[in-house]
N, C-alpha and C positions, 0 to 999 in steps of 0.2 A: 844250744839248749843246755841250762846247767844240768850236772849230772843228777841230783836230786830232783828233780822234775822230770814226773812221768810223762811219758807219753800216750794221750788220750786221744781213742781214734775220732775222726770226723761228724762220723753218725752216732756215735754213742753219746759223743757231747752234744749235737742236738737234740736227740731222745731225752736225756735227761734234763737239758735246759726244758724239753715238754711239760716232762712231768712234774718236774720243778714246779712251773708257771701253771698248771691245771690244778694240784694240789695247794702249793696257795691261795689260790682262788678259792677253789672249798675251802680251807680253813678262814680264810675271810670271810666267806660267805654265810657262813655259818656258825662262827665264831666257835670254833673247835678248839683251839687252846688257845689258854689264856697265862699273862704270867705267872711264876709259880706253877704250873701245871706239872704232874708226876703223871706219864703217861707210859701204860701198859700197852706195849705193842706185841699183840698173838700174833707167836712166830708158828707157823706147821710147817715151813719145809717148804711149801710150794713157792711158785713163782711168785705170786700176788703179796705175801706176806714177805717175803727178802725185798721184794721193792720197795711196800710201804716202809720198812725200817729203812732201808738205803736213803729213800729220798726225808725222810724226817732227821732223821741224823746230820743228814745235810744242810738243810734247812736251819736244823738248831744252833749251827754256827754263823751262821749269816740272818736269825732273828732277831728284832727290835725287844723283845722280851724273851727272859730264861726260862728253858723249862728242863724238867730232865728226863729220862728215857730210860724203861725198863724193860728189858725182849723177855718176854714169858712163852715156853712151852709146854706142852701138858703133855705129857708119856703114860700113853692111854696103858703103854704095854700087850700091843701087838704082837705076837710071833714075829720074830723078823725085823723088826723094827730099831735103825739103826743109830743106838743110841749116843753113839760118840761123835755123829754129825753134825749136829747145832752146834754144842761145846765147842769144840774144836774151830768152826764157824765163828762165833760170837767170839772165842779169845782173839781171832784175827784183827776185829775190827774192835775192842777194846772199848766193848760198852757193856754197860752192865745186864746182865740176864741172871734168871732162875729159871731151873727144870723142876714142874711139879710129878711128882710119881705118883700117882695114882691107877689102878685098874681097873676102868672099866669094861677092857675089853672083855672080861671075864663077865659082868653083871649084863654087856648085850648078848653076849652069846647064849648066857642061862636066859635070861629071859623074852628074847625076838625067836619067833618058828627057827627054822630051818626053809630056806630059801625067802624067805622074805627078805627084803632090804635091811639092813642096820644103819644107816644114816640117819634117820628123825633121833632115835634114843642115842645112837652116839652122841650126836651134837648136841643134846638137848644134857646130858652130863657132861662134856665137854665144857659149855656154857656155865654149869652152873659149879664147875670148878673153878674156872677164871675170874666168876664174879666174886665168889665168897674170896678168893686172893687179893684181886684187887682191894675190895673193902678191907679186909685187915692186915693189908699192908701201904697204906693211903694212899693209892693212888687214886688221882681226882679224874681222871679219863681211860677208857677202853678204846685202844684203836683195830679198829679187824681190816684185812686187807679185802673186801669188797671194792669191787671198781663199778664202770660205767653197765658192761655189759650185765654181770652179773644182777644191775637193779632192774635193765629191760627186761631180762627172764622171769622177775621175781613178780614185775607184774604180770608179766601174759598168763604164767603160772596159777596165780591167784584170778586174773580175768576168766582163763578156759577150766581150770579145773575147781576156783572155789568162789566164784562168784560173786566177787569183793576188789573194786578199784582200789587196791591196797598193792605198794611198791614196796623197795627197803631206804629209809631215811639216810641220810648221812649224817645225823645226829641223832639220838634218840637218850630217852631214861630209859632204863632197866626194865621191866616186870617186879624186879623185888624194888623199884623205887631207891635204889642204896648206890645206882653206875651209871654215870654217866658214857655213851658207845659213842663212836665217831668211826667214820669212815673218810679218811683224805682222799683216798683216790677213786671216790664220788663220779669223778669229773672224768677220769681215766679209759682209754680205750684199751680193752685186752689185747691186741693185738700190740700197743706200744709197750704194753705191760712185756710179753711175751720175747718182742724183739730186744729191750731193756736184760731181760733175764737173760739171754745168748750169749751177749756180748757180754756180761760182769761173771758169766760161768758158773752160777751160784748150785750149790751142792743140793739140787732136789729134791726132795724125798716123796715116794711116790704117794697117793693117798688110796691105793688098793690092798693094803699088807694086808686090811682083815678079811678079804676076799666077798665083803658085802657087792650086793648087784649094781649097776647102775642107775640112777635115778632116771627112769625114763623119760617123764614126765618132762623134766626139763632135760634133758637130753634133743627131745624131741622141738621141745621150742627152740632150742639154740639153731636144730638144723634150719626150723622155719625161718628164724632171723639172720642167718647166712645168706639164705634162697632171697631173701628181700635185698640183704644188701647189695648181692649181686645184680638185681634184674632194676631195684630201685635202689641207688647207691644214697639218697640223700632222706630215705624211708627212716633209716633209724631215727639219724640225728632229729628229727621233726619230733617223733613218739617221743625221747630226751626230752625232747623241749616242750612237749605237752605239759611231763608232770610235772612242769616246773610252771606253768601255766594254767591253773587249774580254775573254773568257774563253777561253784557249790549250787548256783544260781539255776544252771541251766544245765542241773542232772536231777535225777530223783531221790536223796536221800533229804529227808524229811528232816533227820537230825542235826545236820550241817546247814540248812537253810528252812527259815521259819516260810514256809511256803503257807501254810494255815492262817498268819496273820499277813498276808500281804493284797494290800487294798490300793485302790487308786486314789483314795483321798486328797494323800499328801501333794500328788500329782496335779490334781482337780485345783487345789488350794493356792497351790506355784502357780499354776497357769492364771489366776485372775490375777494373782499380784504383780502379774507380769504385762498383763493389760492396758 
C-alpha cells in the first residue's frame, strides 16, 4: 500500500458506499441539485448533520455537474456551548463555512414558561436565521440533515397528535417562498447514520446545553416504531413505502380529489364505444 494512502476499514467503506448510493438516489429522485447549485448545508453538531456534509462533499467530487458547498451554523449561544468545535472541525476538512452569532437562547428563555419545552421557538428562530442567510448570501439550496426515520416520526406525530396525513418532504419551498430545503438523506436509515458517525469519530455536540425537556411526544413514537421493528422487522420499510405511494382517490380529503364532480358517465360512454 503506498504510503499516502489511507487505510479504510472494511465496514466503514461499505456504510458509506450505503449512503453514497441512497443519497443519490434522492437527489435524483427529486432533483435536489442542480448545476451551479450553492448549497447551505446546517451544520448543529450532531451526527445527522456531519454525515450529510461528509457524504455531499463527496459526492461533489465525483458529480456530473458543479456545485459548491457552504457548512453553516448558528450559535444560538447556549451556556456551555462549545464554540471552538465546528471551526476547528471544518478547518480539517477544508471547506468552506460560516458561524452565525446570534442569541436566541436568551429571547426563549424570556419568553417560553419555565418547564415547558423550548424546542418549537428554538427551532422555529433557528429557521428563520438560516433562511434570511441563505437568501442574502445566494444560496440556491438548504440542505438539513433529516433522514429516513426521522420523516416516519413526523408522520405518526402529525397522524396521533394532529390529525393530518402530513410527513416531512425531501424537497420543499420555504414558507417565506424565497428557499428552496432538501433533505438527501431522505432515503437514510439512522441507525446506518449512527454506525457512519462511530467510525469517522466526528466531534458531537450534544443538543441538551439549554436544558429544554424532551419532546415526548415523539420520543414516545420512536419507542413504538422500535417495538414494530422488532416484532415486525419489515413494518417500517412498508409505512416508507406507503408515502411514497399515495392514492388521493381513496381517502377523504375533498381538496386533493374532486370527489363532488365524479360521475360514471365517462364510464357509461367508454363502455358502448367498446361494444
Amino acid at each position: 500500500m503506498p504510503k499516502n494512502e489511507q487505510f479504510i476499514h472494511p465496514e466503514l467503506h461499505q456504510i458509506e458506499k450505503k449512503l453514497r448510493r441512497l443519497v443519490g438516489k434522492a437527489i435524483k429522485d427529486f432533483n435536489m441539485i442542480e448545476e451551479g447549485d450553492h448549497i447551505m448545508v446546517c451544520l448543529s453538531g450532531g451526527k445527522d448533520s456531519y454525515t450529510l456534509l461528509q457524504i455531499l462533499l463527496i459526492l461533489q467530487q465525483h458529480a456530473p455537474i458543479a456545485f459548491k458547498i457552504t457548512a453553516v451554523n448558528l450559535d444560538q449561544k447556549q451556556p456551555g456551548f462549545p464554540e471552538h468545535v465546528l471551526p476547528e472541525y471544518l478547518k480539517t476538512l477544508g471547506v468552506n463555512f460560516h458561524i452565525i452569532e446570534e442569541d436566541t437562547f436568551s429571547i426563549v428563555q424570556r419568553v417560553v414558561p419555565e418547564g415547558k419545552t423550548t424546542c418549537g421557538l428554538c427551532s422555529r428562530l433557528r429557521r428563520g436565521n438560516l433562511y434570511r442567510y441563505a437568501k442574502d448570501n445566494g444560496m440556491t439550496k438548504i440542505a438539513l440533515g433529516h433522514h429516513r426515520d426521522d420523516i416516519i416520526e413526523t408522520f405518526f406525530l402529525n397522524l396521533f397528535f394532529g390529525g393530518k396525513l402530513q410527513a416531512m418532504p425531501a424537497k420543499l419551498r420555504s414558507d417565506d417562498r424565497e428557499n428552496i430545503v432538501i433533505r438527501p438523506l431522505a432515503y437514510c436509515h439512522e441507525q446506518t447514520i449512527s454506525d457512519y458517525a462511530n467510525f469517522k469519530q466526528f466531534p458531537i455536540i450534544p443538543c441538551n446545553l439549554c436544558g429544554s425537556q424532551e419532546n415526548l411526544q415523539r420520543q414516545s413514537i420512536k419507542s413504538l416504531l422500535q417495538i414494530w421493528q422488532k416484532e415486525y422487522p419489515s413494518r417500517i420499510d412498508n409505512i416508507f413505502a406507503a408515502l411514497q405511494n399515495i392514492a388521493p382517490s381513496h381517502l377523504l380529503d375533498h381538496s386533493h380529489f374532486d370527489f363532488k364532480n365524479l360521475k360514471v358517465s365517462a364510464c357509461k360512454n367508454l363502455d358502448i364505444l367498446m361494444e
